[in-house]
PAVO-358546 format. One line per field, with one value per atom (N, C-alpha, C): atom name; y, x, z; residue in three letters. Coordinates in nm, 2 decimals, always signed. Example, Ala and Ser with C-alpha at 12.3 -4.5 7.8 and 13.67 -1.06 7.14 Angstrom:
% PAVO-358546
atom	N  CA  C  N  CA  C;
v	-0.57  -0.45  -0.33  -0.22  -0.11  +0.00;
u	+1.32  +1.23  +1.32  +1.28  +1.37  +1.29;
w	+0.78  +0.78  +0.78  +0.71  +0.71  +0.79;
rest	ALA  ALA  ALA  SER  SER  SER;
***
This chain:
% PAVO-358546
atom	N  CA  C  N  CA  C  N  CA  C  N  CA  C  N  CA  C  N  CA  C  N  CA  C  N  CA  C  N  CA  C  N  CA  C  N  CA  C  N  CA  C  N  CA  C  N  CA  C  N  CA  C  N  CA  C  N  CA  C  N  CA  C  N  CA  C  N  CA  C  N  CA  C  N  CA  C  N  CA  C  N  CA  C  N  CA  C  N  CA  C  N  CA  C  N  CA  C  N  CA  C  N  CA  C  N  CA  C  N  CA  C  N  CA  C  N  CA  C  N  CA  C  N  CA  C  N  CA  C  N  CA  C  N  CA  C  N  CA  C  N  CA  C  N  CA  C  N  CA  C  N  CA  C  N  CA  C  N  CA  C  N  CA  C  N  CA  C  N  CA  C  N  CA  C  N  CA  C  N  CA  C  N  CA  C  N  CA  C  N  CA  C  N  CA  C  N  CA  C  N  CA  C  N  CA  C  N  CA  C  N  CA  C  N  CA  C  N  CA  C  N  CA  C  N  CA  C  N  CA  C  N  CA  C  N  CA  C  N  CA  C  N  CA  C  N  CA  C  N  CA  C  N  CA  C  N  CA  C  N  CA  C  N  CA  C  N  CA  C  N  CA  C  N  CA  C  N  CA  C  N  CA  C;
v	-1.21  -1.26  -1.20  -1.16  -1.10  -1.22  -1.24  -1.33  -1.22  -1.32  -1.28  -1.25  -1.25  -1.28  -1.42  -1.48  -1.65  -1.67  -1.52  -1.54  -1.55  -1.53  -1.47  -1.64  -1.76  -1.86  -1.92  -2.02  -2.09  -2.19  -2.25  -2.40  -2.48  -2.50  -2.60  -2.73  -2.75  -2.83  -2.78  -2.67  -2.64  -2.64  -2.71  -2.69  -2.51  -2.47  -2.35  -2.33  -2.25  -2.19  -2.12  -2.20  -2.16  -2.07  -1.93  -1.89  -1.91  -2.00  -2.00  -1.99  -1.86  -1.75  -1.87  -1.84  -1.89  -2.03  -2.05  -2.19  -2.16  -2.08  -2.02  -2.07  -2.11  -2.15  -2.29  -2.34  -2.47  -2.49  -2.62  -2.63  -2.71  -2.66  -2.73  -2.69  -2.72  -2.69  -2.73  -2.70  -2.72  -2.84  -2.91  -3.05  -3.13  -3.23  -3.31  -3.37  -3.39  -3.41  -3.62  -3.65  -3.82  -3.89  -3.88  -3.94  -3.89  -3.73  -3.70  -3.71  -3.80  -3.88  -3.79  -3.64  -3.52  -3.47  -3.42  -3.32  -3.40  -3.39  -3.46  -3.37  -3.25  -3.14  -3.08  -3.02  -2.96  -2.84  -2.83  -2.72  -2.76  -2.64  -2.59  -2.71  -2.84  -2.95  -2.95  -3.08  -3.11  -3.23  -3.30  -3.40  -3.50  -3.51  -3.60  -3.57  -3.43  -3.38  -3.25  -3.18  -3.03  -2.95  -2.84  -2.71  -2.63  -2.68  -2.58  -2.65  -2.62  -2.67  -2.59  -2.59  -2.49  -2.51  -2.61  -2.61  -2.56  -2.59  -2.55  -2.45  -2.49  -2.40  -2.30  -2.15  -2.10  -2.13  -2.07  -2.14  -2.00  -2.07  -1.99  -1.85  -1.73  -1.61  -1.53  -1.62  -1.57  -1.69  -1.65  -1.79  -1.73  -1.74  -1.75  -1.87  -1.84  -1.95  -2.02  -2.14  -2.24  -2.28  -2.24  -2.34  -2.44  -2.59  -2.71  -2.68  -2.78  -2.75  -2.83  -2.78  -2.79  -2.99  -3.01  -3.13  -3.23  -3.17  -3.24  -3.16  -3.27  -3.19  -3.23  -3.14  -3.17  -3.32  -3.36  -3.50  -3.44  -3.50  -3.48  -3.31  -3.26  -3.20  -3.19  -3.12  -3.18  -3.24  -3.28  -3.38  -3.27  -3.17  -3.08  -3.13  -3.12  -3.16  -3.12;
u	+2.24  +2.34  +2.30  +2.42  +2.40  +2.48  +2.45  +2.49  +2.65  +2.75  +2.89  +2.92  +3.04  +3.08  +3.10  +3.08  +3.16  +3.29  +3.38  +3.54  +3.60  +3.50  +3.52  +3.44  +3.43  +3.35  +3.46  +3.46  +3.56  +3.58  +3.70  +3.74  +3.79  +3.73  +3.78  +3.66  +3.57  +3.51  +3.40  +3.38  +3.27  +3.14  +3.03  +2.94  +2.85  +2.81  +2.73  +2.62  +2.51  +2.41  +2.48  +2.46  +2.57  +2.43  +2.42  +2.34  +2.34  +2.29  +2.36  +2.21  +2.33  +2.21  +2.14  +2.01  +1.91  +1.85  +1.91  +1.84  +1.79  +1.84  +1.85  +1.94  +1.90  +1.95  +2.02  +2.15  +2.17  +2.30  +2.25  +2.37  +2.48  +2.57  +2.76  +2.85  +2.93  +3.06  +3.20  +3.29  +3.42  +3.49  +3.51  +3.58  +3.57  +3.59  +3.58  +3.47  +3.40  +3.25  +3.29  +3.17  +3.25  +3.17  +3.05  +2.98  +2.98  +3.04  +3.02  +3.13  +3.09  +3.20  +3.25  +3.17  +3.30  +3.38  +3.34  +3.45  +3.52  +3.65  +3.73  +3.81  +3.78  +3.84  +3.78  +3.84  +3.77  +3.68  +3.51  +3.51  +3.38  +3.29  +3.14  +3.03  +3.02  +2.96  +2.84  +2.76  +2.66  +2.69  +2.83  +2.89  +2.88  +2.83  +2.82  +2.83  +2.78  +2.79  +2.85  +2.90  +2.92  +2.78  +2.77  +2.69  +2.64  +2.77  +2.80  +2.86  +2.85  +2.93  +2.93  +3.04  +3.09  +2.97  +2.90  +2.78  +2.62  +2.62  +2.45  +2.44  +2.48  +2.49  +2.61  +2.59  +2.71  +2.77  +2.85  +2.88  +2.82  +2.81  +2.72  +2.83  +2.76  +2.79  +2.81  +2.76  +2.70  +2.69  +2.72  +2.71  +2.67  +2.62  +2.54  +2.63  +2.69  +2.74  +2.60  +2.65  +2.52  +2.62  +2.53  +2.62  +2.47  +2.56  +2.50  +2.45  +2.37  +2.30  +2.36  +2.39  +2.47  +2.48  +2.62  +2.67  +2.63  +2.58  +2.57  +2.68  +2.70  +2.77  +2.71  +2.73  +2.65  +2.71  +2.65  +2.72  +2.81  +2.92  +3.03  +3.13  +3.08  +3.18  +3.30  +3.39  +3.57  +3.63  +3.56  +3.63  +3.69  +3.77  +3.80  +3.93  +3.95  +4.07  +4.13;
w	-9.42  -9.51  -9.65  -9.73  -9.85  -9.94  -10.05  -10.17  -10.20  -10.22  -10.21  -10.38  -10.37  -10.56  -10.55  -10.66  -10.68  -10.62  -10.68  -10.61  -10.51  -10.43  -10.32  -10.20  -10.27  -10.21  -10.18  -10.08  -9.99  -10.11  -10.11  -10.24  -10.17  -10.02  -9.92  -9.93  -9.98  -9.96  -9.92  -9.82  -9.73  -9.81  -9.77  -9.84  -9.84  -9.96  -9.97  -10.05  -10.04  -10.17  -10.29  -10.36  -10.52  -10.52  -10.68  -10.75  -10.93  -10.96  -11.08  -11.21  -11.26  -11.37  -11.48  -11.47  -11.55  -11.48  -11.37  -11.27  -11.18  -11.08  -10.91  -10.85  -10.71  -10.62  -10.60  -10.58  -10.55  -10.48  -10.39  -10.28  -10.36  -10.32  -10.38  -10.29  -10.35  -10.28  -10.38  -10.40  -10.49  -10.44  -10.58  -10.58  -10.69  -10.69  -10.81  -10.80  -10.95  -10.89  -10.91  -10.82  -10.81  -10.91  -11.01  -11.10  -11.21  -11.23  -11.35  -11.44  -11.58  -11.65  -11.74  -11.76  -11.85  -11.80  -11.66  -11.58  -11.47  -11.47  -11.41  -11.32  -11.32  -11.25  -11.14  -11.08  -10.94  -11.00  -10.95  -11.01  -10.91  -10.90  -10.83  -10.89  -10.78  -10.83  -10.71  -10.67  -10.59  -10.52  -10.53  -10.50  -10.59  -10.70  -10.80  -10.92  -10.97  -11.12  -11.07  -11.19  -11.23  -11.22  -11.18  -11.18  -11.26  -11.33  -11.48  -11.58  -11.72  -11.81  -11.95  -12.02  -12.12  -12.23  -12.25  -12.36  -12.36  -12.21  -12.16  -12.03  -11.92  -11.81  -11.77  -11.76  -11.72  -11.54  -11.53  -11.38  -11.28  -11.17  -11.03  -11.06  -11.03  -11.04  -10.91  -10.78  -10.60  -10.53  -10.42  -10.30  -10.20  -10.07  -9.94  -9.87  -9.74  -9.66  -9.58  -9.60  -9.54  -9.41  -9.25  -9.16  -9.16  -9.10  -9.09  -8.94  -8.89  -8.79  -8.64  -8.53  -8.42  -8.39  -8.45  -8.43  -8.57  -8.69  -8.82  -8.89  -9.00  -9.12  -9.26  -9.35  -9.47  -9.55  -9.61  -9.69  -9.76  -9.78  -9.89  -9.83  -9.72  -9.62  -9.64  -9.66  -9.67  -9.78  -9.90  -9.99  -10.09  -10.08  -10.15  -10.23  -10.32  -10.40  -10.48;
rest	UNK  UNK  UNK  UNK  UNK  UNK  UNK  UNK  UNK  UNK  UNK  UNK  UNK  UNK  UNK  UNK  UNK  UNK  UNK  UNK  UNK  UNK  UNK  UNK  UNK  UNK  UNK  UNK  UNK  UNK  UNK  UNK  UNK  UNK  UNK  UNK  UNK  UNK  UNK  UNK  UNK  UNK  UNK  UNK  UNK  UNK  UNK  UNK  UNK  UNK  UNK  UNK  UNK  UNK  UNK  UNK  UNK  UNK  UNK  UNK  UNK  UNK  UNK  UNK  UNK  UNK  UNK  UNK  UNK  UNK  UNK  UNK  UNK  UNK  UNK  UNK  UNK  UNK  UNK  UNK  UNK  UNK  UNK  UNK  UNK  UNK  UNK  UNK  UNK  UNK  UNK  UNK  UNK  UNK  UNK  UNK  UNK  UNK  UNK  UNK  UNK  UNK  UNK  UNK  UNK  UNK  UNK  UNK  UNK  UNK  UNK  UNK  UNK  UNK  UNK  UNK  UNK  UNK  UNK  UNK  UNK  UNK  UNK  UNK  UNK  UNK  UNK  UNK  UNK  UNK  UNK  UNK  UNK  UNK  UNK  UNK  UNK  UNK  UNK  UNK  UNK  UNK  UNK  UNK  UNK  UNK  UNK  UNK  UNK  UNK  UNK  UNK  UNK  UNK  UNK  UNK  UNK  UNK  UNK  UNK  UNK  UNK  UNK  UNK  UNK  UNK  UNK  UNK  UNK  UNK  UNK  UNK  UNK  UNK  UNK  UNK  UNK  UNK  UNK  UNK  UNK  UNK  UNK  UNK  UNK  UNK  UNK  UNK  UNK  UNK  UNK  UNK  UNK  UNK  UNK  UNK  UNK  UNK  UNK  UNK  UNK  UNK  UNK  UNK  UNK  UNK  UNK  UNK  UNK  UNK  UNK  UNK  UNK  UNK  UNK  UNK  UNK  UNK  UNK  UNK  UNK  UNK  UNK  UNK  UNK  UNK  UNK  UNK  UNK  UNK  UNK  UNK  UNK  UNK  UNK  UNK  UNK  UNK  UNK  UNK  UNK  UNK  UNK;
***
């Protein structure tokens, strides 16, 4: 597997390996994040906060598809919105 463009990442929910410049590696997936009290919009979260934000972090720039392992699904799976 090669690291994709960001644009090119699924916005269905599916969980994936974000790359986000100046952190590394971290798993998300697109949606509304459900704890975080600034962003209220769908965007590349961890199921609870944002990934990225317009003051300190830029947003993941590459993704890597993650499959779950035969008859599991990741937490927060599907909640795409």
């Amino acid at each position: 597997m090669e690291w994709q463009p960001i644009e090119t990442a699924p916005r269905d929910g599916r969980r994936v390996l974000l790359w986000l410049p100046g952190r590394g590696p971290e798993w998300g997936y697109w949606s509304v994040p459900t704890k975080d009290l600034v962003n209220r919009e769908p965007c590349w979260n961890d199921g609870e906060h944002a990934l990225s934000n317009p003051w300190s972090w830029p947003p993941p720039s590459h993704w890597l598809p993650v499959e779950p392992p035969p008859g599991a699904e990741f937490p927060g799976e599907g909640r795409s919105e």
